[in-house]
FIKOL-859160 format. One record per residue (C-alpha): residue in three letters; residue number from 0; z, x, y. Coordinates in steps of 0.2 Angstrom, whole numbers, always signed. Each point is the difference from the previous one (the first is absolute). Layout:
N
pt aa->ALA, i->NUM, z->Z, x->X, y->Y $
...
***
This chain:
229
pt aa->UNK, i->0, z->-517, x->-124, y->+782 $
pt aa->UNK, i->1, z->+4, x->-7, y->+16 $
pt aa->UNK, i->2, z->+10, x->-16, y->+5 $
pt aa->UNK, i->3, z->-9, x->-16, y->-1 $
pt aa->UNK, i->4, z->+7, x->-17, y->+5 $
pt aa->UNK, i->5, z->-6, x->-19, y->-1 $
pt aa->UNK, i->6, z->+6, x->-11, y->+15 $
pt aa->UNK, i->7, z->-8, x->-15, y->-6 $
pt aa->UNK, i->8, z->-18, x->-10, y->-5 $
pt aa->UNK, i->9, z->-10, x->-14, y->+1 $
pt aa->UNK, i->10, z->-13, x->-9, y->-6 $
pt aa->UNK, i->11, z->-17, x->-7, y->+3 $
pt aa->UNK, i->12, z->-1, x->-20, y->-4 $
pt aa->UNK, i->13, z->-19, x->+3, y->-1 $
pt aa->UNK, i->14, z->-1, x->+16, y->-14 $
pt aa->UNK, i->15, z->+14, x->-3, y->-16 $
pt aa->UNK, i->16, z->-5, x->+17, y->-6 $
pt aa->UNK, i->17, z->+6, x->+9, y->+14 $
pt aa->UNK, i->18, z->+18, x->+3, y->+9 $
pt aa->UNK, i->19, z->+3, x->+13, y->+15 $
pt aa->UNK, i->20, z->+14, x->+11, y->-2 $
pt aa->UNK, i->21, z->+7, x->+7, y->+17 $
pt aa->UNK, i->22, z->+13, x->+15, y->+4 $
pt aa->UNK, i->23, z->+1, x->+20, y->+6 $
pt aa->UNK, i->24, z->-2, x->+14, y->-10 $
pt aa->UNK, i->25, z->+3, x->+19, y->+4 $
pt aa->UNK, i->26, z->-15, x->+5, y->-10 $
pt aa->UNK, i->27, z->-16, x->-5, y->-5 $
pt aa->UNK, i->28, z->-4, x->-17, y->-10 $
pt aa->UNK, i->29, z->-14, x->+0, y->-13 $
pt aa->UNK, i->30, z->-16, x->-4, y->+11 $
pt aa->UNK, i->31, z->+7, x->+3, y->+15 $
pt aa->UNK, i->32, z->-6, x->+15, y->+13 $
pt aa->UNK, i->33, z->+16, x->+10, y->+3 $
pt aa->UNK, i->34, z->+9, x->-4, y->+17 $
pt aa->UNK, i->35, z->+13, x->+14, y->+7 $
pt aa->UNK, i->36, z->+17, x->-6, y->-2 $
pt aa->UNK, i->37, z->+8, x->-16, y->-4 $
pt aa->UNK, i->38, z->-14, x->-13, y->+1 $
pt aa->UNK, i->39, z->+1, x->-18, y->-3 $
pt aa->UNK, i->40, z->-12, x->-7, y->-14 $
pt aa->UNK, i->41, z->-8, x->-17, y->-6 $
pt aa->UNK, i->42, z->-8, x->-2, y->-16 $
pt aa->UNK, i->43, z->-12, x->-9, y->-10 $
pt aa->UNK, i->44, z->+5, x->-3, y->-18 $
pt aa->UNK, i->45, z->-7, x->-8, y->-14 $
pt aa->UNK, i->46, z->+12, x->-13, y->-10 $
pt aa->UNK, i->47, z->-7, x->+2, y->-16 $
pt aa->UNK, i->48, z->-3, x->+18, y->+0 $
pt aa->UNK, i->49, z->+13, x->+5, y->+12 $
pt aa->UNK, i->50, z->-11, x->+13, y->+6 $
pt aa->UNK, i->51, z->-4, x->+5, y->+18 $
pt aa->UNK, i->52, z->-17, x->-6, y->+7 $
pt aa->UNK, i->53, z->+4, x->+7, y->+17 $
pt aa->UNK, i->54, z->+13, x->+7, y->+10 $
pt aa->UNK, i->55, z->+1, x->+6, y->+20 $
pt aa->UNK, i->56, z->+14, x->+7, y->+5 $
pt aa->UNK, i->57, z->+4, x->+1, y->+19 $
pt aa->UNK, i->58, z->+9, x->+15, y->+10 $
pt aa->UNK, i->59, z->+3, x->+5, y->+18 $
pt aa->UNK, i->60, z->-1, x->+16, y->+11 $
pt aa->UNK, i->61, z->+13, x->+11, y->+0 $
pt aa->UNK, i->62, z->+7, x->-5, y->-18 $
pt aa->UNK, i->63, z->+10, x->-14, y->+6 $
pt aa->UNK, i->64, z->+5, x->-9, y->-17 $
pt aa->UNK, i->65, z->-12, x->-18, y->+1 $
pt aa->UNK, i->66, z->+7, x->-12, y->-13 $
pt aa->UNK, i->67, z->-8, x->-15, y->-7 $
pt aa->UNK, i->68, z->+11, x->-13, y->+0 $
pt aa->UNK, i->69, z->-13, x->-18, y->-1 $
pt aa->UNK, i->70, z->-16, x->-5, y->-6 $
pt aa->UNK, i->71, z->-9, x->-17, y->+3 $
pt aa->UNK, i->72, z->-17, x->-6, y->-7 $
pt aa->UNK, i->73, z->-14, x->-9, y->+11 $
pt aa->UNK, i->74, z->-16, x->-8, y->-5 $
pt aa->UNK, i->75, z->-7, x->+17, y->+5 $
pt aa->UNK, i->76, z->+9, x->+13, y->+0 $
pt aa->UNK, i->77, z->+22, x->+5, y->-3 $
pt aa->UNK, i->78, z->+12, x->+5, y->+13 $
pt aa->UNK, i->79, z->+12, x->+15, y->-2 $
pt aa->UNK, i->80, z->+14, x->+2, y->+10 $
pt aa->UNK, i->81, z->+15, x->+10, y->+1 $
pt aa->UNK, i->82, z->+8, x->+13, y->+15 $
pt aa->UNK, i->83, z->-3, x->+17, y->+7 $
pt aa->UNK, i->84, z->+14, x->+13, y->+5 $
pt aa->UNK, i->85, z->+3, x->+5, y->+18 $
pt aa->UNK, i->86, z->-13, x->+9, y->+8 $
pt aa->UNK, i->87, z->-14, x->-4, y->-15 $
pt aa->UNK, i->88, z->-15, x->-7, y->+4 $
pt aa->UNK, i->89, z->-8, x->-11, y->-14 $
pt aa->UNK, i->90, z->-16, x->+6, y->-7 $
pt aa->UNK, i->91, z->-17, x->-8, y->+7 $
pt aa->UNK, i->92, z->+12, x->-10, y->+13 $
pt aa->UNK, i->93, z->-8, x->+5, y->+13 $
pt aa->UNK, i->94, z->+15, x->+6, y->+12 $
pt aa->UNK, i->95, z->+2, x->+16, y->+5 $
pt aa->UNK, i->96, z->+20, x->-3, y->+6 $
pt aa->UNK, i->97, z->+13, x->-9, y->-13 $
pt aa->UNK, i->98, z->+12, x->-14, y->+11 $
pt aa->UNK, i->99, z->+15, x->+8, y->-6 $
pt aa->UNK, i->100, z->+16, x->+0, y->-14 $
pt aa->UNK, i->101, z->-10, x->-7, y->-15 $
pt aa->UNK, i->102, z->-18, x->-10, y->+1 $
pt aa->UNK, i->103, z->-8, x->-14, y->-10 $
pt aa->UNK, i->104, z->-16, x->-1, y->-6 $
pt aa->UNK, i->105, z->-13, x->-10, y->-9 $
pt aa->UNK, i->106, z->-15, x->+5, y->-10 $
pt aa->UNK, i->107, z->-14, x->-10, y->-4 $
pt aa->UNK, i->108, z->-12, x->+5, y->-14 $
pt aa->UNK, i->109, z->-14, x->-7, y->-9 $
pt aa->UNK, i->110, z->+4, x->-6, y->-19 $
pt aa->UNK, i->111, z->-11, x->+5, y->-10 $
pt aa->UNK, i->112, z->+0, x->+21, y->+6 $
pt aa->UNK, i->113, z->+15, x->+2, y->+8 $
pt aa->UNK, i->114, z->-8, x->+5, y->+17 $
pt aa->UNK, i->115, z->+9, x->+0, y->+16 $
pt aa->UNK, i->116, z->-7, x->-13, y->+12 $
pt aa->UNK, i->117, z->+13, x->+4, y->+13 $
pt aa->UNK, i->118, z->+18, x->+6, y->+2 $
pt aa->UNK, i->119, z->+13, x->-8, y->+14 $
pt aa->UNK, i->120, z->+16, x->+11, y->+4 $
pt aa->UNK, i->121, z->+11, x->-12, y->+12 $
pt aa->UNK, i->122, z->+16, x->+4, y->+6 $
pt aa->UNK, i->123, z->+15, x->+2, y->+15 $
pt aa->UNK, i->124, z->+9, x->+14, y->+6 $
pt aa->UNK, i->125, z->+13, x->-4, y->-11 $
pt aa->UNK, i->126, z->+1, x->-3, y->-20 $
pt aa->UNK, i->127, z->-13, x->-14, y->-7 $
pt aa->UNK, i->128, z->+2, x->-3, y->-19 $
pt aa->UNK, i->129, z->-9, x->-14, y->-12 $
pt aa->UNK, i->130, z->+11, x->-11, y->-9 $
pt aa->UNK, i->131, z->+4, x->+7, y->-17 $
pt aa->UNK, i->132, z->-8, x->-15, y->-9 $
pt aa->UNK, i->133, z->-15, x->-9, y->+4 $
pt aa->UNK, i->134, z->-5, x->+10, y->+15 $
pt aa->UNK, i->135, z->-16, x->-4, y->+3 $
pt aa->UNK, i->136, z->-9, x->-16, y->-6 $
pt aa->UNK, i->137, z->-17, x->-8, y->+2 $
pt aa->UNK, i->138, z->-4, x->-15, y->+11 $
pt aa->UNK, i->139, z->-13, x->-14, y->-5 $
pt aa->UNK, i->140, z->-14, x->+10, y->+11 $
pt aa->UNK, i->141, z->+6, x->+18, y->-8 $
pt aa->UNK, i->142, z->+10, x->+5, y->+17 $
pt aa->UNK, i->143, z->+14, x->+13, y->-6 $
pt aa->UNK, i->144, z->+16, x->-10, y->+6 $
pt aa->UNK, i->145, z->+16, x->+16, y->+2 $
pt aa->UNK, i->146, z->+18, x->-4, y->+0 $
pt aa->UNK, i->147, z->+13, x->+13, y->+0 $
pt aa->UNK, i->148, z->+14, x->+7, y->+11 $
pt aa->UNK, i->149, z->-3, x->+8, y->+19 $
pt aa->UNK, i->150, z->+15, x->+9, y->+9 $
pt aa->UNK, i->151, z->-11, x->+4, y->+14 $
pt aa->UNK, i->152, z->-10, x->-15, y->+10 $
pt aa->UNK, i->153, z->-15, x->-9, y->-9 $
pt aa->UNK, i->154, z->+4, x->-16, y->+7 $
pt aa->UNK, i->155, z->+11, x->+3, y->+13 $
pt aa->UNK, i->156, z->+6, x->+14, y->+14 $
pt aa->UNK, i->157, z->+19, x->+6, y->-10 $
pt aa->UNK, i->158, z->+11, x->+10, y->+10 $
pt aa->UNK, i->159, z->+5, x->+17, y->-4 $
pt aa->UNK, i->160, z->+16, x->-5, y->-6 $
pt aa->UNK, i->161, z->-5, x->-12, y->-15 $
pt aa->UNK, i->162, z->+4, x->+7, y->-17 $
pt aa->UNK, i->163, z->-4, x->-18, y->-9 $
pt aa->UNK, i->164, z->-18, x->-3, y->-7 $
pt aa->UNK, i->165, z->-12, x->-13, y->+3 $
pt aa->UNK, i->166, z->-11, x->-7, y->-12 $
pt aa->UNK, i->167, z->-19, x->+1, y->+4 $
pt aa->UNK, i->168, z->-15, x->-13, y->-5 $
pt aa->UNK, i->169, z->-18, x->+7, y->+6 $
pt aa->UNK, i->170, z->-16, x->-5, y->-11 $
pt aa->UNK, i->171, z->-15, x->+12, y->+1 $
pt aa->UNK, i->172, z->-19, x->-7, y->+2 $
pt aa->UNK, i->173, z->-10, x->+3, y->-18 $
pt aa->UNK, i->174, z->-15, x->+5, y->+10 $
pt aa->UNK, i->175, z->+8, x->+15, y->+11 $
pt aa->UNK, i->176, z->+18, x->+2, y->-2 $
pt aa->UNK, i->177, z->+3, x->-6, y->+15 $
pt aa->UNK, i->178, z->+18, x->-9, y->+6 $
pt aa->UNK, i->179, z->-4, x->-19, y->-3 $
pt aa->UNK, i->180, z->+19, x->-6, y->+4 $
pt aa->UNK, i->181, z->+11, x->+3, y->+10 $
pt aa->UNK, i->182, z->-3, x->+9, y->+17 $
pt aa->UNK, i->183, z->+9, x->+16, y->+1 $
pt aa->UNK, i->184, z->+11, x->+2, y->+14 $
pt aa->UNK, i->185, z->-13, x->+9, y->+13 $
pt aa->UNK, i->186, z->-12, x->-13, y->-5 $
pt aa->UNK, i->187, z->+16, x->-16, y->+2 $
pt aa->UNK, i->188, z->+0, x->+10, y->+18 $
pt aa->UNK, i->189, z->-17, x->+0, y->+4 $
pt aa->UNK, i->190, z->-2, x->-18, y->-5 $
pt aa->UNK, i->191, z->+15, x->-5, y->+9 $
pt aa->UNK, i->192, z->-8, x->+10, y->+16 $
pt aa->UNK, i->193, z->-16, x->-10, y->-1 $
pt aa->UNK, i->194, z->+8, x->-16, y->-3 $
pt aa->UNK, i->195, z->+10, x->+4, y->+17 $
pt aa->UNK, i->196, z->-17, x->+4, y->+8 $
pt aa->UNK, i->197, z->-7, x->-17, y->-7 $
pt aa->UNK, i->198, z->+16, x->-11, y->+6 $
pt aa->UNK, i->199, z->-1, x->+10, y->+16 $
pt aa->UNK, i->200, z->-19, x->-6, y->+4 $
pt aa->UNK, i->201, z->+6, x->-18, y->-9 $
pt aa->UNK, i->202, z->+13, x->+0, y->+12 $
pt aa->UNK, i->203, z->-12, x->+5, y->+17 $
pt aa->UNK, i->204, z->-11, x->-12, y->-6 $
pt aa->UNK, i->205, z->+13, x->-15, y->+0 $
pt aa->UNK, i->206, z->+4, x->+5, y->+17 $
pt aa->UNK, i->207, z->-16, x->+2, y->+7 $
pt aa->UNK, i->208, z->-2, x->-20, y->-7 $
pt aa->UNK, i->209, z->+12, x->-7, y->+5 $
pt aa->UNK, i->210, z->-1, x->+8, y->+19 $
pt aa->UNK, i->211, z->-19, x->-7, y->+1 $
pt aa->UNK, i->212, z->+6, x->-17, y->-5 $
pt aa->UNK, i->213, z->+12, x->+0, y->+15 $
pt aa->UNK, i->214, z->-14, x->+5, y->+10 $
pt aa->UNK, i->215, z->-11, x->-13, y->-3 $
pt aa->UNK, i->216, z->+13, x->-13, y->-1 $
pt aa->UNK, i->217, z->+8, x->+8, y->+20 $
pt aa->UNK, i->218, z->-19, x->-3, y->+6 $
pt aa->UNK, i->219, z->-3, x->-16, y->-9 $
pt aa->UNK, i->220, z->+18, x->-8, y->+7 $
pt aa->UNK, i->221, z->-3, x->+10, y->+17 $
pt aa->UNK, i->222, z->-21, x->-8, y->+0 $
pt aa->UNK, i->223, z->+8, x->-16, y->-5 $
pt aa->UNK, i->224, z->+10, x->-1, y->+17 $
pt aa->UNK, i->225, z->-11, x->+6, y->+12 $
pt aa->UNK, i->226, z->-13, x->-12, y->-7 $
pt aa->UNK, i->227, z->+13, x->-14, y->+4 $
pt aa->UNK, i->228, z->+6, x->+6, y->+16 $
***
């Protein structure tokens, strides 16, 4: 009795029988525990029945609509992605502040139950959005590989007066969800601090070479004359 909407599926090249169907409902799908709100859902269907083998559907604190808008299938296991109104935190993502304006996130669950192996809610202060159409995709190693639209700074420090987007890359490890590519900003700083260090040292180093060369070569010139004389 409650709207229901499809943003997209896809398939697994291993299992014919078998498509994902992702999207957000305001309800409850059938085999789904009921989630609070607008939740974003992923399902398994059967192609020659057309009937549900399992469905999860995903919600966030505070009722902040989550809306499936991507799937991808690995070798073991299928991504859901999609976005997360401001201030809503994504359930089992294991963050306890949202970045700000709306999040990402990606899901990853086993195929044949539907369980959550781990949920990854990434975001800016500003507004982060997947592309409309093939949001998330599988890599050759199952990494989730997001691509979408950032008004705030994934890849680099915006100023305050912007109002154009940029659009983001970032691949996510199969294993833990963590960021693969690229660095985020604080981490391009950090690495760029380190870097400085290293050159820093490089650079003493040099210096301290090429003054002992000089050295010996003063003492071996000065030696050279003395013994002469």
């Amino acid at each position: 009795k409650k709207d229901d909407r499809i943003a997209g599926m896809c398939l697994d090249g291993s299992d014919p029988d078998h498509i994902y169907v992702v999207g957000t409902t305001e309800g409850k799908l059938p085999l789904a525990k009921a989630v609070k709100g607008t939740s974003s859902f992923v399902m398994k269907v059967n192609t020659t029945t057309l009937e549900p083998v399992w469905t999860r559907q995903l919600g966030s604190t505070g009722r902040k609509p989550v809306r499936g808008m991507a799937c991808a299938v690995t070798v073991d296991g299928v991504w859901l992605a999609g976005t997360v109104e401001d201030g809503g935190i994504v359930s089992q993502s294991g963050i306890y502040k949202a970045f700000g304006g709306r999040d990402v996130f990606a899901a990853k669950l086993d195929k044949n139950f539907g369980k959550i192996i781990f949920v990854r809610q990434l975001g800016t202060a500003q507004d982060d959005e997947l592309a409309l159409r093939g949001g998330v995709v599988a890599d050759s190693d199952g990494n989730a590989v997001l691509v979408g639209n950032t008004y705030g700074s994934f890849y680099r420090e915006r100023k305050t007066n912007e109002t154009a987007t940029d659009i983001f890359v970032l691949t996510l490890s199969a294993f833990d969800g963590s960021t693969v590519l690229p660095l985020e900003p604080t981490e391009i700083k950090k690495s760029r601090s380190i870097a400085g260090v290293g050159r820093f040292f490089l650079w003493l180093f040099l210096l301290g070479s090429v003054a002992t060369i000089a050295a010996a070569f003063y003492v071996h010139q000065h030696g050279t004359k003395r013994t002469a004389a």
